[in-house]
N, CA, C and O atoms as a Tripos MOL2 file, in Angstrom:
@<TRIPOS>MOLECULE
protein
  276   275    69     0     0
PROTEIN
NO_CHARGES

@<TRIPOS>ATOM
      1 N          55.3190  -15.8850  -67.9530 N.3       1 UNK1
      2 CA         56.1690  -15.1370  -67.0400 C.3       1 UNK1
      3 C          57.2840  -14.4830  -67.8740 C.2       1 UNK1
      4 O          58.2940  -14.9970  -68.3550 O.2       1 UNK1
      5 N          56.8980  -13.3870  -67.9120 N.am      2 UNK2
      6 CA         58.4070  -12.9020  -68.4270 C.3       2 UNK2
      7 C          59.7210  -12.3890  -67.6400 C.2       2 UNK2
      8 O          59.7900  -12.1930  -66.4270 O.2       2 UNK2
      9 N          61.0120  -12.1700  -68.8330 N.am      3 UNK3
     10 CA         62.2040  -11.8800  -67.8370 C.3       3 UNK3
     11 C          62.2810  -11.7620  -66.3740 C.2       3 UNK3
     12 O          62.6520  -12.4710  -65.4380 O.2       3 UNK3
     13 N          61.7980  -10.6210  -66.5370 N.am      4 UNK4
     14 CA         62.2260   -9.5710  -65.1510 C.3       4 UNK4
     15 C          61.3810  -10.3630  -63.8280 C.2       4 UNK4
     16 O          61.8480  -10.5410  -62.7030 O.2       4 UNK4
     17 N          60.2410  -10.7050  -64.2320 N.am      5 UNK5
     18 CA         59.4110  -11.9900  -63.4940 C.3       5 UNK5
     19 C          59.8760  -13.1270  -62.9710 C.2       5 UNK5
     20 O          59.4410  -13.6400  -61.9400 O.2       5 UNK5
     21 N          60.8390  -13.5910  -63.7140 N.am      6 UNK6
     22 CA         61.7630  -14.7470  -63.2790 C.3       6 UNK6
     23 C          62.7280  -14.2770  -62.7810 C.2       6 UNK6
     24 O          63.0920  -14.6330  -61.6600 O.2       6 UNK6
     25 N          63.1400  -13.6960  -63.2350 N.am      7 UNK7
     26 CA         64.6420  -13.0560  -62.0920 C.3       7 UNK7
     27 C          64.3950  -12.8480  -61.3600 C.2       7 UNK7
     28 O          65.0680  -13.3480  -60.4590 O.2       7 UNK7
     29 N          63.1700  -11.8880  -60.8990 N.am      8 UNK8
     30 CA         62.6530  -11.8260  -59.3240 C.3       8 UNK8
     31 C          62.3600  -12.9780  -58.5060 C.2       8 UNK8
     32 O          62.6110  -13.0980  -57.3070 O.2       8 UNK8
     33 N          61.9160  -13.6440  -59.1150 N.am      9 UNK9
     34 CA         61.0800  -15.1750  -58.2460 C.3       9 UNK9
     35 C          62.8220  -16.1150  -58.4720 C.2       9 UNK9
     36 O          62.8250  -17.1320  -57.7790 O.2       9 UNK9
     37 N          63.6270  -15.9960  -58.9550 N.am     10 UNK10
     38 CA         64.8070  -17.1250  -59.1970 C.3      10 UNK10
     39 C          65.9730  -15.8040  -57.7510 C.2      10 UNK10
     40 O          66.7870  -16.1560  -56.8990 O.2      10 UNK10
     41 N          65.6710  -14.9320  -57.9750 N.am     11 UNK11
     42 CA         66.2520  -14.0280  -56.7980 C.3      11 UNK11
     43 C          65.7550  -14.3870  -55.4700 C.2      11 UNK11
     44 O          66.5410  -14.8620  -54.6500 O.2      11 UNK11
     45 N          64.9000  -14.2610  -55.2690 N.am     12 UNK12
     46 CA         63.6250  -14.6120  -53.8360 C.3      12 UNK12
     47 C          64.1200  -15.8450  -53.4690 C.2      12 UNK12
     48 O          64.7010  -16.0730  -52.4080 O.2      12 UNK12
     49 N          63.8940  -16.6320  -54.3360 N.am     13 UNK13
     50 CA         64.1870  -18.7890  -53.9620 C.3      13 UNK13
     51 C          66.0310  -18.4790  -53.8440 C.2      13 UNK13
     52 O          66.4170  -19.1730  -52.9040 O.2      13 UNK13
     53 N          66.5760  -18.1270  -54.1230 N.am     14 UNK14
     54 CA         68.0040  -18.1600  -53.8870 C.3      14 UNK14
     55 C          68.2270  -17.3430  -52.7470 C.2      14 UNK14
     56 O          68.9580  -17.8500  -51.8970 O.2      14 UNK14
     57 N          67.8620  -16.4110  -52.5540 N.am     15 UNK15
     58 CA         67.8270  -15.6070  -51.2220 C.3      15 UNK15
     59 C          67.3880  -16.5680  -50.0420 C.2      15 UNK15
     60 O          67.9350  -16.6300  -48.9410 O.2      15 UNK15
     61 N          66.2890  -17.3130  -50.4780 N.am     16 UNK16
     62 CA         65.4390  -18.2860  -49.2580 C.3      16 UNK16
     63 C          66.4770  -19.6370  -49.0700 C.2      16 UNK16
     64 O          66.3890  -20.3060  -48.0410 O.2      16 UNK16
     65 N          67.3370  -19.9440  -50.0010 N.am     17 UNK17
     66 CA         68.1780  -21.1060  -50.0370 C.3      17 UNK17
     67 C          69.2420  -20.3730  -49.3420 C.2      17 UNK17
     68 O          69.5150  -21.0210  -48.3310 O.2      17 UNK17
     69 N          69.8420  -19.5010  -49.4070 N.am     18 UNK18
     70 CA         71.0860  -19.5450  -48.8960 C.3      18 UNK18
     71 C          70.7030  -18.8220  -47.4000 C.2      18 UNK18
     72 O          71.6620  -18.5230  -46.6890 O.2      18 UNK18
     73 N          69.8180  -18.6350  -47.0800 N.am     19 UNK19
     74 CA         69.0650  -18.3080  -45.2730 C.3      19 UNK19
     75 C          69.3260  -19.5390  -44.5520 C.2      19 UNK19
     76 O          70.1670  -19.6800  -43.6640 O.2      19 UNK19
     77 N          68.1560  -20.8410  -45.2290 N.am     20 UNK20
     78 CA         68.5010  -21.7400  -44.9770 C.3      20 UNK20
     79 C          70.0060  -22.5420  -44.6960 C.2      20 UNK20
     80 O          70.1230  -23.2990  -43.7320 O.2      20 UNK20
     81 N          71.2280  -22.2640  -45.7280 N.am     21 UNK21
     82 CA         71.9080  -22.9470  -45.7960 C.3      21 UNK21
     83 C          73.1120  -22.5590  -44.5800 C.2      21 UNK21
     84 O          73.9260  -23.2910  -44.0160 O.2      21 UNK21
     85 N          72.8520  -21.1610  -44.4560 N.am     22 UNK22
     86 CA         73.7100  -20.0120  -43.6720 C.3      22 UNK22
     87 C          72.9650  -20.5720  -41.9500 C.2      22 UNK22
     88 O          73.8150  -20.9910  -41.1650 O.2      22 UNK22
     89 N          71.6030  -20.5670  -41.4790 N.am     23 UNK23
     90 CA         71.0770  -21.1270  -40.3090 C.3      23 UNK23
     91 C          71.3660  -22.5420  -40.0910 C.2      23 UNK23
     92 O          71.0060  -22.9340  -38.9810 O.2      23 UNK23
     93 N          72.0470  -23.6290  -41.0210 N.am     24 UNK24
     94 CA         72.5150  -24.6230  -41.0040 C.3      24 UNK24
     95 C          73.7050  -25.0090  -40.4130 C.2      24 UNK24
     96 O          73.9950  -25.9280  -39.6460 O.2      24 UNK24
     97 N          74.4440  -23.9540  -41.0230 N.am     25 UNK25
     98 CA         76.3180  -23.9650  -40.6060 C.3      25 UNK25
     99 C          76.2370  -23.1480  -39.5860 C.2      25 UNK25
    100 O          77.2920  -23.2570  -38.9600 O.2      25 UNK25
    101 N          75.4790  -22.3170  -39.0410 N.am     26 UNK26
    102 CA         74.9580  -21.7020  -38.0900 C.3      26 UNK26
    103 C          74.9040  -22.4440  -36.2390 C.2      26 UNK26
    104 O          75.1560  -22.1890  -35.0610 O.2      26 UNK26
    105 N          74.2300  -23.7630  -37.4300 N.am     27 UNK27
    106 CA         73.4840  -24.6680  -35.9180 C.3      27 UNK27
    107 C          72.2260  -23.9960  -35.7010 C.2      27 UNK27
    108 O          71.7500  -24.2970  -34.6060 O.2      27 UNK27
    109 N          71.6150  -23.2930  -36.2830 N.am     28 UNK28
    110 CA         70.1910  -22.2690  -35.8590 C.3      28 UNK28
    111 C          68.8130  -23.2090  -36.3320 C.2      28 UNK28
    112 O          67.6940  -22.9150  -35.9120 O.2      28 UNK28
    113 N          69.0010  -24.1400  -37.0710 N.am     29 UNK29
    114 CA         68.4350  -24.3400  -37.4970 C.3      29 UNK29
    115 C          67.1990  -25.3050  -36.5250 C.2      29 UNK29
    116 O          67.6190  -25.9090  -35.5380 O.2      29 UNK29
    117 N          65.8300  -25.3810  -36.8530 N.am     30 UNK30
    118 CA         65.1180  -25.5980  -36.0690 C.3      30 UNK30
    119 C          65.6500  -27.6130  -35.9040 C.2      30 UNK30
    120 O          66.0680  -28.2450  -36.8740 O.2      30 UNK30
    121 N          65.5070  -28.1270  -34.7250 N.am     31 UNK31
    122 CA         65.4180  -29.3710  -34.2680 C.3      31 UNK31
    123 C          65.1480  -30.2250  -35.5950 C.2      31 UNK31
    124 O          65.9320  -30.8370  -36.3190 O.2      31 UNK31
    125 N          63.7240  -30.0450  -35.6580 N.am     32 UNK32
    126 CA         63.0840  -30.9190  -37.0910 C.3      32 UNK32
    127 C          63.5870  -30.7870  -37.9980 C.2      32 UNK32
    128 O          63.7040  -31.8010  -38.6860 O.2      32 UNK32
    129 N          64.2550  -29.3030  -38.6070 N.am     33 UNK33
    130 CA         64.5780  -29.3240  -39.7680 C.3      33 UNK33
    131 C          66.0350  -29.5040  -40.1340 C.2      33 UNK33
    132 O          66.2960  -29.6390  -41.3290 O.2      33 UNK33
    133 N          66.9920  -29.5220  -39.2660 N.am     34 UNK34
    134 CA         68.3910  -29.8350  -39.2260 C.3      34 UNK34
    135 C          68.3120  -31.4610  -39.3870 C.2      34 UNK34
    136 O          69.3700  -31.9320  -39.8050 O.2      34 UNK34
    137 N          67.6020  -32.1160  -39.2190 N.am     35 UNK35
    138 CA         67.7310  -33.4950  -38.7680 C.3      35 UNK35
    139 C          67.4430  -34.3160  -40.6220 C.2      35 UNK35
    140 O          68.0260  -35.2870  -41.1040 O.2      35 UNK35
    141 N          66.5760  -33.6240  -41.1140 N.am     36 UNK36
    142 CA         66.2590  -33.7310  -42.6790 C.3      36 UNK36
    143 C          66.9300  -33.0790  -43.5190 C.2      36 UNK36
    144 O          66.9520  -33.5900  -44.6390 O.2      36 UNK36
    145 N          67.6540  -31.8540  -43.3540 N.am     37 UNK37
    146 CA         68.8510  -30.7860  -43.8340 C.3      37 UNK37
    147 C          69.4900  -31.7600  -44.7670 C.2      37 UNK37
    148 O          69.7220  -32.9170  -44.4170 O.2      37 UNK37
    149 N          69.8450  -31.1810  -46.2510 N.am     38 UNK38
    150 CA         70.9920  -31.9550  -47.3160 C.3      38 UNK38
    151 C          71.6460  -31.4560  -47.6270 C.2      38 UNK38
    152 O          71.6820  -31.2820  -48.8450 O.2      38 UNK38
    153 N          72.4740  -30.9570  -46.9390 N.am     39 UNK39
    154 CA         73.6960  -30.0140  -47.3660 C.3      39 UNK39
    155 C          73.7530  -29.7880  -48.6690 C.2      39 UNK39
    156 O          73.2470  -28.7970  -49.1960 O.2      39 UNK39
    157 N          74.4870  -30.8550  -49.3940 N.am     40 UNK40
    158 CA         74.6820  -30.6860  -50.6550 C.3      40 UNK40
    159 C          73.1830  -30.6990  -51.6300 C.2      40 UNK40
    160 O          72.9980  -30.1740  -52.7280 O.2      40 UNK40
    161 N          72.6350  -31.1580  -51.1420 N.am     41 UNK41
    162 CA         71.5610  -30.9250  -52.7150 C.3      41 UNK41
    163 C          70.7750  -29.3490  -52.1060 C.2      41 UNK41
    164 O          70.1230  -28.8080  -53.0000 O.2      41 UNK41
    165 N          70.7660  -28.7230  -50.9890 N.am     42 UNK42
    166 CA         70.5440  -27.3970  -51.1240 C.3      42 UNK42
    167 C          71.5450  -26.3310  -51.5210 C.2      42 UNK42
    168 O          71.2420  -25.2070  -51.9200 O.2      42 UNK42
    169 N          72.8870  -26.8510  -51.3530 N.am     43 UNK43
    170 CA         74.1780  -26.0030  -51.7540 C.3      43 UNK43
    171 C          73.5540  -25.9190  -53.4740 C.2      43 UNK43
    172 O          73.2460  -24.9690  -54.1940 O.2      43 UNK43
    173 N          73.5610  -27.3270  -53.6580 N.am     44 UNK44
    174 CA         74.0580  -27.5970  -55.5480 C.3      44 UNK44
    175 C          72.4950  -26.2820  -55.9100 C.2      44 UNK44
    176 O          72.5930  -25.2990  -56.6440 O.2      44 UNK44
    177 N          71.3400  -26.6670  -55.2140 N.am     45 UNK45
    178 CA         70.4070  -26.0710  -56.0570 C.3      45 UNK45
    179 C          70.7120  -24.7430  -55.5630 C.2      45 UNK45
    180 O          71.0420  -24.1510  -56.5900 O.2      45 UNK45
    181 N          70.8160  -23.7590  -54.4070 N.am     46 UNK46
    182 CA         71.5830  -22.4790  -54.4190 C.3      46 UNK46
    183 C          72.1470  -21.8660  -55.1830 C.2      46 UNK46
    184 O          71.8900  -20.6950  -55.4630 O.2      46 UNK46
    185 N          73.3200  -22.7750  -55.8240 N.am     47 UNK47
    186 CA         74.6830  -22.4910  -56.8880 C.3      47 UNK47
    187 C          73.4920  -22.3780  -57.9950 C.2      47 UNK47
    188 O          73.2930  -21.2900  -58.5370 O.2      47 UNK47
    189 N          72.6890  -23.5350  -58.3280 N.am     48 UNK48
    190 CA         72.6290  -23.2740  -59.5770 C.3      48 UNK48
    191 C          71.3700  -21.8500  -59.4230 C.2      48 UNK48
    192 O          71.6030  -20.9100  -60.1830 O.2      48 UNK48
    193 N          70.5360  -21.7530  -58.8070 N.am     49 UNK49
    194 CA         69.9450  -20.0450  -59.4400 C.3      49 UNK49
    195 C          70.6840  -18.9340  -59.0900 C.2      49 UNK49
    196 O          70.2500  -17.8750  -59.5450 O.2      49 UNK49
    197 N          72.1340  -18.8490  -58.0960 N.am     50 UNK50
    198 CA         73.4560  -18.2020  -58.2370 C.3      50 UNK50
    199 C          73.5370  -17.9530  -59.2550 C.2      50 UNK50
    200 O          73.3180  -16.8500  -59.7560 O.2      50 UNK50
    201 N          73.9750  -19.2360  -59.9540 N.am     51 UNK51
    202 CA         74.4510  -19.1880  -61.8230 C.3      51 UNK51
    203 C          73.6180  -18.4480  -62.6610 C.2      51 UNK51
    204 O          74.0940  -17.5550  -63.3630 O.2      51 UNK51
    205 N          72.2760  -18.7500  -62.6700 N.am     52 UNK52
    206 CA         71.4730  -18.0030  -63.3030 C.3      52 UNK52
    207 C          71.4440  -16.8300  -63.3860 C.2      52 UNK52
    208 O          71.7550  -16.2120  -64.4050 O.2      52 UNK52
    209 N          70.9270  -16.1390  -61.9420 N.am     53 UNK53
    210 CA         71.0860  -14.8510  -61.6920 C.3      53 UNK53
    211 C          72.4910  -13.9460  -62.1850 C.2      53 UNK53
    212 O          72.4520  -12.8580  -62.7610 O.2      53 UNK53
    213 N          73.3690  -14.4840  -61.9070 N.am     54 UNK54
    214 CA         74.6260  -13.9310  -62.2910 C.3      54 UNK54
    215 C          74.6230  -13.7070  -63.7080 C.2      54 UNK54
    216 O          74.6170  -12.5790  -64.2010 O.2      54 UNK54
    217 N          74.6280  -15.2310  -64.6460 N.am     55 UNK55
    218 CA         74.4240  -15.0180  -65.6950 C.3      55 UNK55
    219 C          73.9440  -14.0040  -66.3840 C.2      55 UNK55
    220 O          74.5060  -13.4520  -67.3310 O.2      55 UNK55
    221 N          72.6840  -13.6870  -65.8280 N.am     56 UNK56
    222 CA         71.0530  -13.1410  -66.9970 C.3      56 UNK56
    223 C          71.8650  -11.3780  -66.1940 C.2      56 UNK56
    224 O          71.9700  -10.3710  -66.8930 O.2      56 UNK56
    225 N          72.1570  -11.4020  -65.2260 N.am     57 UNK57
    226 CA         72.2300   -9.7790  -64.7450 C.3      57 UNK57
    227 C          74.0890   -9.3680  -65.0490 C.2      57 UNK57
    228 O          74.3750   -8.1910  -65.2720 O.2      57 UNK57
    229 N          75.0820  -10.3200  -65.0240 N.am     58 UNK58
    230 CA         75.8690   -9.8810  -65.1000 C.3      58 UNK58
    231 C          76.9680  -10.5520  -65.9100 C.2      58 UNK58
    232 O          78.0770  -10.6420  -65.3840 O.2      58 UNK58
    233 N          76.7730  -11.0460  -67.1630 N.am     59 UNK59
    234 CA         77.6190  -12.0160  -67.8480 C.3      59 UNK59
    235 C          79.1990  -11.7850  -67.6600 C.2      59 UNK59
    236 O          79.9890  -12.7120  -67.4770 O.2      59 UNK59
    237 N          79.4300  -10.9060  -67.7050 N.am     60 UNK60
    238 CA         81.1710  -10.6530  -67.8360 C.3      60 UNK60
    239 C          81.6230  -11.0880  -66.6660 C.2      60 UNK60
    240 O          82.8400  -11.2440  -66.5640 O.2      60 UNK60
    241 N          80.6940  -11.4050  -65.4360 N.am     61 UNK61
    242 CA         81.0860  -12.1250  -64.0400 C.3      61 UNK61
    243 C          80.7030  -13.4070  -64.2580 C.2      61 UNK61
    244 O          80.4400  -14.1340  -63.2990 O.2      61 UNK61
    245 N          80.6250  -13.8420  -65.5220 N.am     62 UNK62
    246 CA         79.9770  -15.0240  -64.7410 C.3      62 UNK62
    247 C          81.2410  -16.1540  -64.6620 C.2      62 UNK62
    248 O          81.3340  -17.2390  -64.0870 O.2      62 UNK62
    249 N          81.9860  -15.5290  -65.3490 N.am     63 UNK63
    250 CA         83.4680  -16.8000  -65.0580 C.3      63 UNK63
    251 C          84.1920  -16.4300  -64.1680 C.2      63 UNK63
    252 O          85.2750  -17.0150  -64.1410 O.2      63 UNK63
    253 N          84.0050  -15.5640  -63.2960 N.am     64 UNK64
    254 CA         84.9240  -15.0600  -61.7760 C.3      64 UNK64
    255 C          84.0720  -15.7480  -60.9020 C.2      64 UNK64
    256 O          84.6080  -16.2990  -59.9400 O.2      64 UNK64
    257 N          82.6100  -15.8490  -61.0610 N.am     65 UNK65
    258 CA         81.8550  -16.2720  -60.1020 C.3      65 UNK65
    259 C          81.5850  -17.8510  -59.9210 C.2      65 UNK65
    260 O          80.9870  -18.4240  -59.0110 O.2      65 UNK65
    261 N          82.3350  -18.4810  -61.2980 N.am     66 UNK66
    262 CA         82.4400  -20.0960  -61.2910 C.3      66 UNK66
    263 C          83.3590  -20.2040  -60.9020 C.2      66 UNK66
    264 O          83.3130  -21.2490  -60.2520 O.2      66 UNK66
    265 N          84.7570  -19.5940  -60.8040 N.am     67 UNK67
    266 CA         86.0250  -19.9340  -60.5080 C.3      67 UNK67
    267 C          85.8940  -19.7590  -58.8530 C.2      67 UNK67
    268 O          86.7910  -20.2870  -58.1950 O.2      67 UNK67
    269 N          84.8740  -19.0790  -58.1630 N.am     68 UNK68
    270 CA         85.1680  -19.7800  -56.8730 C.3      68 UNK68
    271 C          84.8910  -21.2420  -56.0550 C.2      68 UNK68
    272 O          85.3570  -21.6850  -55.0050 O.2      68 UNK68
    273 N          84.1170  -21.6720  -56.8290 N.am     69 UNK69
    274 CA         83.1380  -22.8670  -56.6690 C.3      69 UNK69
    275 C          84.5620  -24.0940  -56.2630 C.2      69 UNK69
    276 O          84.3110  -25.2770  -56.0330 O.2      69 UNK69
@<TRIPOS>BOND
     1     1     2 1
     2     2     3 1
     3     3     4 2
     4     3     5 am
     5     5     6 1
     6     6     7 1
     7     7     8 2
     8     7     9 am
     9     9    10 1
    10    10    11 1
    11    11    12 2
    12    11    13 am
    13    13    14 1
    14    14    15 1
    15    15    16 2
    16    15    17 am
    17    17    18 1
    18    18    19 1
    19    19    20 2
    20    19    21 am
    21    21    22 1
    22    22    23 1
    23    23    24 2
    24    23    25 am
    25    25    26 1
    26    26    27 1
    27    27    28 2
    28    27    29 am
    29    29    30 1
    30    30    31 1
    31    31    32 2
    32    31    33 am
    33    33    34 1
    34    34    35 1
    35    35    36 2
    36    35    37 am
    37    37    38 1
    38    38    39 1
    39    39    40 2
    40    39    41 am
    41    41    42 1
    42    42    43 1
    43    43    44 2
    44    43    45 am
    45    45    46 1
    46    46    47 1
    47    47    48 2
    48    47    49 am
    49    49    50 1
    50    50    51 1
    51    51    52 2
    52    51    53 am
    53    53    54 1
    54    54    55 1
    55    55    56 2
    56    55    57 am
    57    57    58 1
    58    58    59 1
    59    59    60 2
    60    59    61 am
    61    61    62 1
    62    62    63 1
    63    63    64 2
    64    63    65 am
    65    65    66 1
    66    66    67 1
    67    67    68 2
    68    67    69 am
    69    69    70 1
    70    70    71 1
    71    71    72 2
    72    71    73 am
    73    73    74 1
    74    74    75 1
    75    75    76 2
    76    75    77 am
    77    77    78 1
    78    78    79 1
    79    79    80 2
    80    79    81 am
    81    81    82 1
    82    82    83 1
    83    83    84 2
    84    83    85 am
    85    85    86 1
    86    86    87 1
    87    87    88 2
    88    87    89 am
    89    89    90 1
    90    90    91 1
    91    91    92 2
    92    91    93 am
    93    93    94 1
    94    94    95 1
    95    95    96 2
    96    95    97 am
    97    97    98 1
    98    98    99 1
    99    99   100 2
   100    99   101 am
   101   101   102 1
   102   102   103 1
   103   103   104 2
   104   103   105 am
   105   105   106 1
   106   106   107 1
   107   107   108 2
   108   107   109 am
   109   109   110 1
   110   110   111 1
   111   111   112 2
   112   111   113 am
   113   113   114 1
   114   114   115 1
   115   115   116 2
   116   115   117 am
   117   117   118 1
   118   118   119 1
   119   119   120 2
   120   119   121 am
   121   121   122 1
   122   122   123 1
   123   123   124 2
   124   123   125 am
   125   125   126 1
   126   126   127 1
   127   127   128 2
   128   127   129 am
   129   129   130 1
   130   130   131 1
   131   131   132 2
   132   131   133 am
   133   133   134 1
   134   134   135 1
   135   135   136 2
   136   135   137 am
   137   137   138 1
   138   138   139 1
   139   139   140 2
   140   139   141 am
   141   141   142 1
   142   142   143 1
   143   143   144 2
   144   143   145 am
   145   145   146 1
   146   146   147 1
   147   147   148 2
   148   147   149 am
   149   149   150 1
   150   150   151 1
   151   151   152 2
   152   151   153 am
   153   153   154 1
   154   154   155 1
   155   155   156 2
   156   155   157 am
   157   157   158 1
   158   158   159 1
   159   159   160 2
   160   159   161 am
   161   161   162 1
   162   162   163 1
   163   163   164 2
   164   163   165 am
   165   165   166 1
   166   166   167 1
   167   167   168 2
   168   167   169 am
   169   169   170 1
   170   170   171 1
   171   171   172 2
   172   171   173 am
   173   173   174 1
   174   174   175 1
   175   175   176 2
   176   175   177 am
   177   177   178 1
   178   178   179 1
   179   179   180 2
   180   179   181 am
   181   181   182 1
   182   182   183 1
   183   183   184 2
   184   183   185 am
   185   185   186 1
   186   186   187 1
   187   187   188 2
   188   187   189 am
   189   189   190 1
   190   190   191 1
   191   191   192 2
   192   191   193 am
   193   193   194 1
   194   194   195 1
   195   195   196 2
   196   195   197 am
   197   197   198 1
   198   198   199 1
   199   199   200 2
   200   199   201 am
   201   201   202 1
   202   202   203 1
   203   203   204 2
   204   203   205 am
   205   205   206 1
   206   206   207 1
   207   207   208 2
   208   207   209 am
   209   209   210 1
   210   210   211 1
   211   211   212 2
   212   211   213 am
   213   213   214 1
   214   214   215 1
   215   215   216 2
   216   215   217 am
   217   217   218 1
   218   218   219 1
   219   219   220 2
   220   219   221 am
   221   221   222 1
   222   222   223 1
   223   223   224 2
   224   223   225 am
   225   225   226 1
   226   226   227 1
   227   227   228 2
   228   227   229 am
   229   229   230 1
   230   230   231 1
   231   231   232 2
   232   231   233 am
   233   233   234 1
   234   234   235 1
   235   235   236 2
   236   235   237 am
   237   237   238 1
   238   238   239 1
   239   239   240 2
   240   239   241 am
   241   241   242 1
   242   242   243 1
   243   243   244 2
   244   243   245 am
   245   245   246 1
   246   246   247 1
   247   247   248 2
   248   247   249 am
   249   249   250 1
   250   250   251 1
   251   251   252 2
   252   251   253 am
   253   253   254 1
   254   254   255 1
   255   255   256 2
   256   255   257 am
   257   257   258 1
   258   258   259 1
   259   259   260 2
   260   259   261 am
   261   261   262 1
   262   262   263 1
   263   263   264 2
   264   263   265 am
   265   265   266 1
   266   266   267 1
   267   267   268 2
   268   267   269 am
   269   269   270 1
   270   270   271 1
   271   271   272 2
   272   271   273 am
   273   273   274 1
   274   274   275 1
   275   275   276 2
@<TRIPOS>SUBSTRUCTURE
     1 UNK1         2 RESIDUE 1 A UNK
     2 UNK2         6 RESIDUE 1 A UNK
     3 UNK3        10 RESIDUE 1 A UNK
     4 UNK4        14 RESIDUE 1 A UNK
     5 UNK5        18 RESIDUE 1 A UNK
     6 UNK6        22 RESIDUE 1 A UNK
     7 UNK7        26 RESIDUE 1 A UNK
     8 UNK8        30 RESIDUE 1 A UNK
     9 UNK9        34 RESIDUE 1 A UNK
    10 UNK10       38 RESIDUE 1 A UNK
    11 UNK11       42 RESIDUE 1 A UNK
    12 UNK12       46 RESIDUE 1 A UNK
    13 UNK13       50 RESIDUE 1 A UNK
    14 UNK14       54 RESIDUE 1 A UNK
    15 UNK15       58 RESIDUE 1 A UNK
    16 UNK16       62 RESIDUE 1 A UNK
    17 UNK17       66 RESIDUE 1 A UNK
    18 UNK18       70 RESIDUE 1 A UNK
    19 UNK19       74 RESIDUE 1 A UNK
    20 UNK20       78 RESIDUE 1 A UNK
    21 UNK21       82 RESIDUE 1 A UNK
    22 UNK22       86 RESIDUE 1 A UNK
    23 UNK23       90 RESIDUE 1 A UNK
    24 UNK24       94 RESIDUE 1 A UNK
    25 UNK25       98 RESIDUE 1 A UNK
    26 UNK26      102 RESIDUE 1 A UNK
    27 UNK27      106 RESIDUE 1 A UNK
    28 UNK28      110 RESIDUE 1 A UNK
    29 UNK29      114 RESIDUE 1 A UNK
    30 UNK30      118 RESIDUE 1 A UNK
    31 UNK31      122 RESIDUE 1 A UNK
    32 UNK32      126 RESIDUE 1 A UNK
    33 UNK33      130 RESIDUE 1 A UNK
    34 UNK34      134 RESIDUE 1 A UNK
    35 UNK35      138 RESIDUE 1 A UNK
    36 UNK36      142 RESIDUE 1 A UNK
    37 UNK37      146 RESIDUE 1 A UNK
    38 UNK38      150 RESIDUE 1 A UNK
    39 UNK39      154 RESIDUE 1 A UNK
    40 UNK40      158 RESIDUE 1 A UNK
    41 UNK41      162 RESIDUE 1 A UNK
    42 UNK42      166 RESIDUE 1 A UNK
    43 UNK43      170 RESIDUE 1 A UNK
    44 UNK44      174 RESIDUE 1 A UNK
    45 UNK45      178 RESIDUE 1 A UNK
    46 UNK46      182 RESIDUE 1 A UNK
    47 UNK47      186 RESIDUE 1 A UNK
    48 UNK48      190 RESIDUE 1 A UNK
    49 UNK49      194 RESIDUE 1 A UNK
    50 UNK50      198 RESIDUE 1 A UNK
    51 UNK51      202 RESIDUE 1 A UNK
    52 UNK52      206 RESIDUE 1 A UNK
    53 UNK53      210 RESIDUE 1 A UNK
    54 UNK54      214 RESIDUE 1 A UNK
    55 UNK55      218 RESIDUE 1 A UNK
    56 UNK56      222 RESIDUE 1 A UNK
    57 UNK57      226 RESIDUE 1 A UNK
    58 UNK58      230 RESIDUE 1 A UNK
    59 UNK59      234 RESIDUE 1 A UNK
    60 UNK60      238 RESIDUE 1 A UNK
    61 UNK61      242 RESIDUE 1 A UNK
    62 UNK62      246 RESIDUE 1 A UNK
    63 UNK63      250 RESIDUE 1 A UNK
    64 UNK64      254 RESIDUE 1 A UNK
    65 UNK65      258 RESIDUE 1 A UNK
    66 UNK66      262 RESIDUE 1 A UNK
    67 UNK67      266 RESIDUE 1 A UNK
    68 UNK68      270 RESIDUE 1 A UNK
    69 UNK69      274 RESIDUE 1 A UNK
């Protein structure tokens, strides 16, 4: 897999994590799946392909974009 391959697929899964995490704080979230919901270990894994992405596409942000955390 190269670069641009992973950034797309580490873009996609972070896009799909923070849907999830946003229909959570929402209350939208379906019956079954609110009830199994981990806040934090979907936040932490979110942040971290955040980090990535930011990193690999925009380094000179990437210490504005830790300092909100």
């Amino acid at each position: 897999m190269n670069s641009r391959e992973k950034l797309k697929k580490e873009i996609q899964e972070c896009a799909n994590s923070a849907a999830s995490i946003i229909l959570f704080l929402e209350g939208k979230l379906p019956k079954g799946h609110a009830k199994d919901f981990d806040f934090q270990h979907e936040y932490q894994s979110w942040y971290s392909k955040a980090l990535f992405i930011v990193g690999f596409v925009g380094k000179d942000r990437l210490q504005e974009f830790r300092s909100y955390d």
